[in-house]
N, C-alpha and C positions, 0 to 999 in steps of 0.2 A: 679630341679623343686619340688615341696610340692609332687605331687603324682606322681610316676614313677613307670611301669613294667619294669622289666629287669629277664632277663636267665642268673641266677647264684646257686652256691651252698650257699643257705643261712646261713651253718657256718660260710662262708669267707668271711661276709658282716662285716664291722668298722662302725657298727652303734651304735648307743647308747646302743640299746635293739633288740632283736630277739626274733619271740613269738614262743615259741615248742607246737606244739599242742599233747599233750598228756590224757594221759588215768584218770581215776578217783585216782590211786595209786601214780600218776604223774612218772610212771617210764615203759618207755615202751622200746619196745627190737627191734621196725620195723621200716619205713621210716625215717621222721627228728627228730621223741624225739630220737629213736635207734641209730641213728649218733653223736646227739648232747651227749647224756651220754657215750658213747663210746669215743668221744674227755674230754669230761670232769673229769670223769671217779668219784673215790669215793666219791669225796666234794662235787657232787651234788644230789648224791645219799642220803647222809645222811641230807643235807639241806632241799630236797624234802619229805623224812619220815618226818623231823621232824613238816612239815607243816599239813600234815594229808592228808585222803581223799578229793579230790576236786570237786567238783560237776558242772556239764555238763551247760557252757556257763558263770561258772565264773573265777577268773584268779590269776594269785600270784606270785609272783616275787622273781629271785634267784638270787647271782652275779652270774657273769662266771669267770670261771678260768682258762681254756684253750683258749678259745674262743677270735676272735680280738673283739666280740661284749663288752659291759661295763656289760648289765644284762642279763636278760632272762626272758621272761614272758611268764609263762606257763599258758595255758587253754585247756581246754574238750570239744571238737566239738561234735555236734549233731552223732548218730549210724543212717542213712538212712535209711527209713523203706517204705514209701510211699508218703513222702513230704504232707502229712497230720497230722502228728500228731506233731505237736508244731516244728520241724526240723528248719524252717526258721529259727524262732526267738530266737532260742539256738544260730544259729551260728551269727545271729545279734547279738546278747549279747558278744559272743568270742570276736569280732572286738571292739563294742562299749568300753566294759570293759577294753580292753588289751591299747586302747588309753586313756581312761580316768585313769588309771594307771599311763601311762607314763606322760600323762600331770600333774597328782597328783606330782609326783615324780620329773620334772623338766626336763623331758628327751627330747630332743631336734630330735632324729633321731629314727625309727622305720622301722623292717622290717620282712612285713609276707609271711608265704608261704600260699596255697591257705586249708585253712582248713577243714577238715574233707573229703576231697577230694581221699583220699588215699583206706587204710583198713577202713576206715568208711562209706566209699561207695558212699559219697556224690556225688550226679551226676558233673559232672566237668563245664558243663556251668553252671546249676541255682549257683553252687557254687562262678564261678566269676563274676557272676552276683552280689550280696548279697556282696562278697566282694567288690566290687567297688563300690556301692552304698552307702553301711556302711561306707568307707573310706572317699567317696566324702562327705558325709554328717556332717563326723566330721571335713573335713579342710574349710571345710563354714563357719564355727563358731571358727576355732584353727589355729594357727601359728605350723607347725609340717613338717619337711620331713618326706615321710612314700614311705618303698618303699614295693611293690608286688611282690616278688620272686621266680621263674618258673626256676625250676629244666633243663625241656629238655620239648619240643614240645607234646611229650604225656600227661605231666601236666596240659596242656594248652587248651579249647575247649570253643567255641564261640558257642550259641545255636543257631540251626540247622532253625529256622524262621530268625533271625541275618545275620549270613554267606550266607545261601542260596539269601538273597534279595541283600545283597551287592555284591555278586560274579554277579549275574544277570546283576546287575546295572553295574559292571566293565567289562562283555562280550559285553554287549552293547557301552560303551562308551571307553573304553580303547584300544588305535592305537598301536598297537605293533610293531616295524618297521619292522620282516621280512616277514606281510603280505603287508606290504604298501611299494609302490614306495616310492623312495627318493624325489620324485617330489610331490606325493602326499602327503606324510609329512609334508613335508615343505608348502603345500598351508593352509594343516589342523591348522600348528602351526599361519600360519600369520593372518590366519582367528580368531583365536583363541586370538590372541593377537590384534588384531583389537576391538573383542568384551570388553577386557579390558578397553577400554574408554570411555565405559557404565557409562552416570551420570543419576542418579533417574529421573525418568521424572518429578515429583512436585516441582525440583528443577528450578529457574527463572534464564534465560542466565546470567544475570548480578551473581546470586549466583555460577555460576558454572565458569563467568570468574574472581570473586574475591576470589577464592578456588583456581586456578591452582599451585601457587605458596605452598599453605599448605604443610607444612612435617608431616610424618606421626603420629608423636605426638601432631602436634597442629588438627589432623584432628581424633586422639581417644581423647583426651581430649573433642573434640568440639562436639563427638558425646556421651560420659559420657554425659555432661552436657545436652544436648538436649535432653536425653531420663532420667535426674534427677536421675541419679545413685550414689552412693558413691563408691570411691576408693575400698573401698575394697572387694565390692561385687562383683567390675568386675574384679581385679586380682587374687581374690579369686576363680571366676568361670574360669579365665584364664588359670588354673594352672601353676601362674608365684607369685614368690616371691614380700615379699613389696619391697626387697631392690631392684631389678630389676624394677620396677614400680614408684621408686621415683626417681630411675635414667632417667627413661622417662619423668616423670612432670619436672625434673628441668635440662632438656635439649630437648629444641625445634628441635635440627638436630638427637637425637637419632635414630640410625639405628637397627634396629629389623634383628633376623633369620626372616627365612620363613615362621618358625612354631610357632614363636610368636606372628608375623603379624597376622597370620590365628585362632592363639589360642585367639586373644582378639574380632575377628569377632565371634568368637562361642560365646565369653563370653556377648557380643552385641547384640548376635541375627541377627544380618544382614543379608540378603537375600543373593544369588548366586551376584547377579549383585553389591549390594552393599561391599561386602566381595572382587570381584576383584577391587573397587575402590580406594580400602584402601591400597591392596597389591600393586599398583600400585606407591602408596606413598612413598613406598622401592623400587619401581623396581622389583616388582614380579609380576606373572601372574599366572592361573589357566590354565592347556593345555590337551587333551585330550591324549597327548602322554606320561604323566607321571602319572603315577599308583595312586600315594599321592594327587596329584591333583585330580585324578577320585574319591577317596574316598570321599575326603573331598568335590566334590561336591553333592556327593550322599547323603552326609548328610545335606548340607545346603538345596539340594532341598526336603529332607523330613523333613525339618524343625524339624531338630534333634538337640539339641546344649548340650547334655551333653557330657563334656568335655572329661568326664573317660570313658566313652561307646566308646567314638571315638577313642580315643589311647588305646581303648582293642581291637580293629579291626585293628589300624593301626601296633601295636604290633602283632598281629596275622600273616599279609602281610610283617613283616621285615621292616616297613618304621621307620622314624624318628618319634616320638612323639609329642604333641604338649603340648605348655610351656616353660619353663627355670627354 
């Protein structure tokens, strides 16, 4: 998929380029620069003097020579002081610059860890906050895989307004089977897929019984065109590749994952009721008894559809991602 979190050690990413957030000297002794020049060891050291002082939110690029990555693009995160004095848009500038680099450059794959997060202090949500945004905002407009690289679960923090409504939202609606009978379960699941045959009400019987037969690509394509959108604004908000997306236009039986299904309802905007119509076109449902499901209706019912927000929550919970 264009944008993906994953829990790895961003050394041992095969990506095009890896970004070291480092210091103004570009040579630092702690977290990922500390690792990264330790694997790489004196030819990046002498590469990085030779560049000079760097200054806070813009960025520069090294080969790698240990490393499975191809380069390395180094930048200077904001020092956290009060989230008032310019911070934001320093480490907006880190993201913006480090892809406008690689786009510069030709580079095809990208992979950051969460910036100035660390010994800089940056508070760990607003920080992934800002990163995902800044990400999202560059693959609206660029063809780019970019991946977001989360060391271990302490790296990782969803803000505390965020977690707390969806945690809420998932006490309330999510069935966990060892509070519930077997029997009540299964009435919950039937009921639940009952509701899956939910057609819009503005819809006229004759549209709903010359629809039955629609697959799920004649019925996103039919809803692209009735709401006047272009291709690539919706596989772009999908976070699903073109070449994924023209294999759907020029195949009417293409069959979708689950979370590609659900990832082009965000990218549509659809409603709860409309979103299980569509999954219904693949054979899937939304059920009170599956976690992914509970989320992803929490956010349709708050009329939430950014994509990266959503698979920063659903990365958060250990579920699958949405995209391809």
């Amino acid at each position: 998929m264009p944008f993906e979190i994953i829990r790895n050690d961003i050394t041992k990413m095969h990506v095009d380029a890896i970004v070291n957030p480092t210091n103004a000297d570009m040579y630092g002794v702690a977290g990922v620069d500390g690792m990264i020049h330790k694997i790489e060891g004196p030819g990046l050291r002498d590469e990085t003097a030779q560049i000079g002082p760097l200054a806070p939110g813009k960025c520069a690029l090294t080969q790698a020579f240990n490393l499975p990555a191809g380069f390395i693009i180094h930048t200077v995160g904001p020092i956290w002081k009060d989230g008032n004095s310019g911070e934001e848009e320093v480490l907006k500038s880190c993201y913006k610059n480090a892809l406008s680099l690689a786009k510069e450059r030709g580079l095809e794959s990208i992979a950051f860890p969460l910036i100035a997060s660390g010994s800089f202090g940056y508070p760990k949500d607003i920080a992934l906050n800002v990163a995902i945004r800044s990400i999202g905002e560059f693959l609206l407009f660029n063809e780019m895989t970019v991946y977001l690289v989360v060391f271990d679960r302490k790296a990782y923090q969803l803000s505390e307004a965020l977690y707390s409504s969806v945690e809420s939202y998932i006490d309330d609606h999510y069935i966990e089977a060892h509070k519930l009978s077997n029997r009540y379960r299964t009435n919950e699941i039937l009921e639940s897929a009952r509701s899956d045959t939910y057609f819009p009400k503005k819809q006229s019987l004759d549209d709903v019984i010359n629809r039955m037969d629609e697959t799920f690509a004649e019925m996103l394509l039919r809803l692209i065109d009735e709401r006047g959108l272009k291709d690539p604004e919706v596989y772009k908000k999908a976070n699903v590749t073109k070449q994924t997306f023209s294999k759907i236009r020029n195949n009417s039986q293409y069959t979708p994952t689950k979370q590609t299904a659900v990832a082009f309802a965000i990218a549509l905007q659809l409603n709860l009721d409309e979103t299980k119509d569509l999954l219904l076109k693949s054979g899937f449902a939304l059920s009170n008894s599956n976690r992914f499901d509970v989320i992803i209706s929490y956010f349709l019912e708050s009329n939430t559809y950014d994509i990266n927000e959503i698979n920063a929550v659903l990365f958060h919970y250990n579920e699958k991602l949405l995209g391809l």
